[in-house]
C-alpha positions in Angstrom: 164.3 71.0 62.6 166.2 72.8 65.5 166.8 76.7 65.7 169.4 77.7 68.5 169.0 81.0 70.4 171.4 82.2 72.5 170.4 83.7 75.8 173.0 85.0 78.6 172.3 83.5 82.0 173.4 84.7 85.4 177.0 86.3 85.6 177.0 86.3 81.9 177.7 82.5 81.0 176.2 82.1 77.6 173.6 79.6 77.2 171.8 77.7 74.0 168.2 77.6 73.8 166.2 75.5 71.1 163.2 75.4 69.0 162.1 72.1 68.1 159.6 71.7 65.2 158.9 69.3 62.7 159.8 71.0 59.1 157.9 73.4 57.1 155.0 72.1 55.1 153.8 73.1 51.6 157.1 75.0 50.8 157.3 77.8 53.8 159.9 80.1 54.6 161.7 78.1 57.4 163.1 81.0 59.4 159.5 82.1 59.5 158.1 78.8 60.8 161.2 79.2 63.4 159.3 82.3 64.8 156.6 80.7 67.1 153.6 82.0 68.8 151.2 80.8 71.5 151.6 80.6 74.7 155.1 80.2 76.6 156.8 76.7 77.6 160.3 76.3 79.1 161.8 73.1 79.7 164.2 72.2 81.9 166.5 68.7 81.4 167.8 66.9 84.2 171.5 66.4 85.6 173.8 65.4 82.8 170.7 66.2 80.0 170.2 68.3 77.7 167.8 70.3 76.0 167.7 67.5 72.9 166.3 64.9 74.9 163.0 67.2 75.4 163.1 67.2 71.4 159.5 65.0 70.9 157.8 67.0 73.5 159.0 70.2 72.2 157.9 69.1 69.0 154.7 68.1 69.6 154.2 71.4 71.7 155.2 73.3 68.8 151.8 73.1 67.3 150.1 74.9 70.0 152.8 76.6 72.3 156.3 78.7 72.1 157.8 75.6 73.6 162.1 76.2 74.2 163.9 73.6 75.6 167.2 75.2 77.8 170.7 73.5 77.7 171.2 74.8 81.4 174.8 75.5 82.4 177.3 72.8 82.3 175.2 71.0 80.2 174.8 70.4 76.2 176.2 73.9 74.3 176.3 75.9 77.0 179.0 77.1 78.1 181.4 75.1 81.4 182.9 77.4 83.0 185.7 75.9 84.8 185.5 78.4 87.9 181.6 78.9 87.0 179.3 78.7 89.8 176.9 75.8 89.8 174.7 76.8 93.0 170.9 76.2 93.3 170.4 80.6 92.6 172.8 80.2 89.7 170.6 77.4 88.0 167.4 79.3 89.2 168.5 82.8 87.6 169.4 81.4 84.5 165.9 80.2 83.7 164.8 83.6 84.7 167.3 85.1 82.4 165.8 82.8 79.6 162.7 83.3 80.0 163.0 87.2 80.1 164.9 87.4 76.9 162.9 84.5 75.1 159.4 86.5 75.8 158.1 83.5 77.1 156.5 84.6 80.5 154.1 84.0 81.9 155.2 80.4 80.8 154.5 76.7 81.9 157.5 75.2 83.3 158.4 71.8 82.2 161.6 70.0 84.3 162.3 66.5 84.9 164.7 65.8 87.9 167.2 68.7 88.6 165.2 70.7 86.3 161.9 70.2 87.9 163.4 71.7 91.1 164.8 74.3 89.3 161.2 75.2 88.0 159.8 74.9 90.8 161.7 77.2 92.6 161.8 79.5 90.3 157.6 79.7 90.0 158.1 80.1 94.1 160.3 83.0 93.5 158.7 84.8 90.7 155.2 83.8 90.5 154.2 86.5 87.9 156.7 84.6 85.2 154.9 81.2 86.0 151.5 80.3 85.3 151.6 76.7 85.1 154.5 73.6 86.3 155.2 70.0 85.3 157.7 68.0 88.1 158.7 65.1 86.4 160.1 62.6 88.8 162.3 64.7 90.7 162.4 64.7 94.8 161.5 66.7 97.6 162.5 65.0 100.4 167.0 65.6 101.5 168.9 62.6 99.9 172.2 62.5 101.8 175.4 62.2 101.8 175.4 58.4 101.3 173.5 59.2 97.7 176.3 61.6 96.7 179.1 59.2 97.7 177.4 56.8 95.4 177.0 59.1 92.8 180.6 59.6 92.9 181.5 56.4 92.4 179.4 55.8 90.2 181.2 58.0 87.6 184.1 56.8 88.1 183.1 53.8 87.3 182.8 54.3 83.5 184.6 52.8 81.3 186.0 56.4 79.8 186.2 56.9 77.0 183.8 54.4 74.8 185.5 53.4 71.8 182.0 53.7 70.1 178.4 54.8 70.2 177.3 51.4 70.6 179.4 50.9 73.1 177.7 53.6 74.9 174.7 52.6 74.2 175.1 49.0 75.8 176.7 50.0 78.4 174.2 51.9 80.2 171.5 50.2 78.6 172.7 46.8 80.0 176.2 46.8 81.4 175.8 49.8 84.4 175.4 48.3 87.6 172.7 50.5 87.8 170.9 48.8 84.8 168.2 46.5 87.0 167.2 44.7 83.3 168.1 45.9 79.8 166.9 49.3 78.9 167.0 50.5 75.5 166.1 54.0 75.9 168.7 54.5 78.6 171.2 53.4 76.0 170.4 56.2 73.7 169.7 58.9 76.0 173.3 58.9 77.5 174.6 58.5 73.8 172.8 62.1 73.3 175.1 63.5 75.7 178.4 61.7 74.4 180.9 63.7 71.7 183.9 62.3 69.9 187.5 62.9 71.3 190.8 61.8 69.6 190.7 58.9 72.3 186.6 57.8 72.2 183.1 59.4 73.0 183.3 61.2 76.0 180.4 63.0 77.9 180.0 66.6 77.0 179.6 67.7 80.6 182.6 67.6 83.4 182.1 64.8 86.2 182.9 67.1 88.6 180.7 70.0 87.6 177.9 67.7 87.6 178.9 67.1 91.2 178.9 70.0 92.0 175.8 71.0 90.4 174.4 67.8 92.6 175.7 68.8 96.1 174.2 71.8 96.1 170.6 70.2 96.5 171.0 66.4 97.5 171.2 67.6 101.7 168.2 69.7 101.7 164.6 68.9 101.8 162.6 71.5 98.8 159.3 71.2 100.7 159.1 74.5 101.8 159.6 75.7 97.8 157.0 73.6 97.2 154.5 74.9 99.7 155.1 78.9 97.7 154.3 77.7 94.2 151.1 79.5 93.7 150.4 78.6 89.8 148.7 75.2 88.7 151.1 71.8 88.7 151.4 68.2 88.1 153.7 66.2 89.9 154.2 63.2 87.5 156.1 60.1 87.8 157.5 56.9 86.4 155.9 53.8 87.7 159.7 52.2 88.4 161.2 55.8 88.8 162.9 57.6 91.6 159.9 59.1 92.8 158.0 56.9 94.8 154.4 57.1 94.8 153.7 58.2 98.7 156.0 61.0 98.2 154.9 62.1 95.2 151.5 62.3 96.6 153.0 64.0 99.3 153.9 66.8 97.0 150.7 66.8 95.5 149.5 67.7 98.5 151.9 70.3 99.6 151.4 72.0 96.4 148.4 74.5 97.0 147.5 73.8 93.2 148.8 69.9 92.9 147.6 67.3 90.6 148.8 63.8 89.8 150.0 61.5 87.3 151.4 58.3 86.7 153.1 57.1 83.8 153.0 53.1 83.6 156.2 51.3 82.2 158.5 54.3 82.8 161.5 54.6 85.4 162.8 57.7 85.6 163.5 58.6 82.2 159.6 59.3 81.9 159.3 61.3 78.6 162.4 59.5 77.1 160.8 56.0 78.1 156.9 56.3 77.1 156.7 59.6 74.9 153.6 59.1 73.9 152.2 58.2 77.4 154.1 60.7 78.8 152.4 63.5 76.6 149.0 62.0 77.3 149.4 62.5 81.1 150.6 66.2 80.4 148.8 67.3 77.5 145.1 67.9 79.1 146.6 69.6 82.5 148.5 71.8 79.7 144.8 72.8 78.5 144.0 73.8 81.8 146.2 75.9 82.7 144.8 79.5 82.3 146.4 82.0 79.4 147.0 85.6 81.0 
């Protein structure tokens, strides 16, 4: 079961939060099981994710936590604003918005990639909405210009639009020069991101706005954000992700709260990849984490 709320986010681009929760037992009222209580939990996709790939966490939170997963701008059923900005303080004061009219603070902050940078500078800025962070394999260190060049080529390089689903799926489950040996779970989460057009599937998100979204981080180092973020966090990542394991470690150490984890058989897709192990690394640093 999924219950949309819709929040407003920085110069008033409307965006879709969700509730994830498994259905109603024993015949209950399911807008009242939609009404959750606990502690807060935010999380953030990545670029080009959205808010239904954090679905099995959200659910399993559920039980426990207020957990709400964000579609951030430019992504899932928020809105795209052509002429929208797509800056580092836009994607920042939207999860402030969200989590001011959500109720949620003080929250933990779950991101994985662009979204872990986007918590983590937001628990750096506003400390008092923040008690707790996960960084699922996301960066600190400046990637460059060469990375963004690749990125861009990269896009254009698919085969828009896919006549099917399948087609999505194998495509960048095995057919994606990126694709080092088949990988199933890729396949489906990019299929989660794909709608039908008159011509195909096409992604729900614009190239160029992700681009955008991209260039705004990819030339700066974040270890400076890092060093501010006063509230407990865990730095996780994929064995065969983007994150290797000296930097993360790195961060770990930077952070004046850090811990670590390591998810085996994961690339960068951590909670998409190994949900279960994924949860498992998460689940007792979640237990920590102090309730104000």
């Amino acid at each position: 079961m999924a219950r949309r709320i819709d929040v407003t986010g920085a110069d008033g681009v409307r965006l879709a939060a969700w509730e994830f929760a498994d259905p109603p037992k024993g015949g209950a009222d399911p807008a009242e099981a939609a009404t959750r209580s606990g502690p807060g939990v935010l999380l953030l996709h990545g670029l080009m994710g959205r808010a239904s790939h954090w679905a099995s966490t959200a659910r399993r939170l559920s039980a426990r936590y207020h957990a709400v997963a964000l579609d951030q701008r430019g992504h899932g059923r928020s809105d795209k604003p052509p002429r929208g900005s797509f800056t580092r303080d836009a994607y920042v004061d939207d999860a402030e918005a969200a989590l001011d009219q959500l109720g949620l603070g003080p929250t933990v902050l779950i991101g994985h990639a662009m979204g872990a940078l986007t918590a983590w500078q937001l628990a750096a800025k506003r400390p008092d909405l923040v008690r707790g962070l996960i960084i699922c394999d996301m960066r600190a260190s400046a990637l460059g210009a060469a990375s963004q060049r690749e990125w861009a080529e990269w896009f254009k390089a698919w085969p828009l639009p896919f006549a099917t689903l399948a087609d999505v799926r194998k495509w960048f489950g095995e057919d994606d020069p990126w694709v080092e040996r088949p990988n199933p779970a890729r396949g489906e989460f990019y299929a989660e991101v794909m709608a039908e057009s008159p011509d195909g599937w096409r992604p729900v998100f614009d190239p160029e706005q992700m681009l955008r979204s991209r260039e705004t981080w990819v030339f700066d180092a974040h270890w400076e954000e890092l060093a501010q973020v006063r509230c407990p966090a865990l730095v996780v990542r994929g064995l065969d992700g983007e994150l290797g394991r000296a930097e993360a470690q790195e961060m770990v150490r930077v952070l004046p709260h850090g811990q670590y984890a390591e998810v085996a058989d994961a690339g960068h897709l951590v909670h998409y990849d190994q949900p279960e192990t994924w949860l498992a690394a998460i689940e007792p640093f979640l237990d920590s984490v102090p309730v104000d």
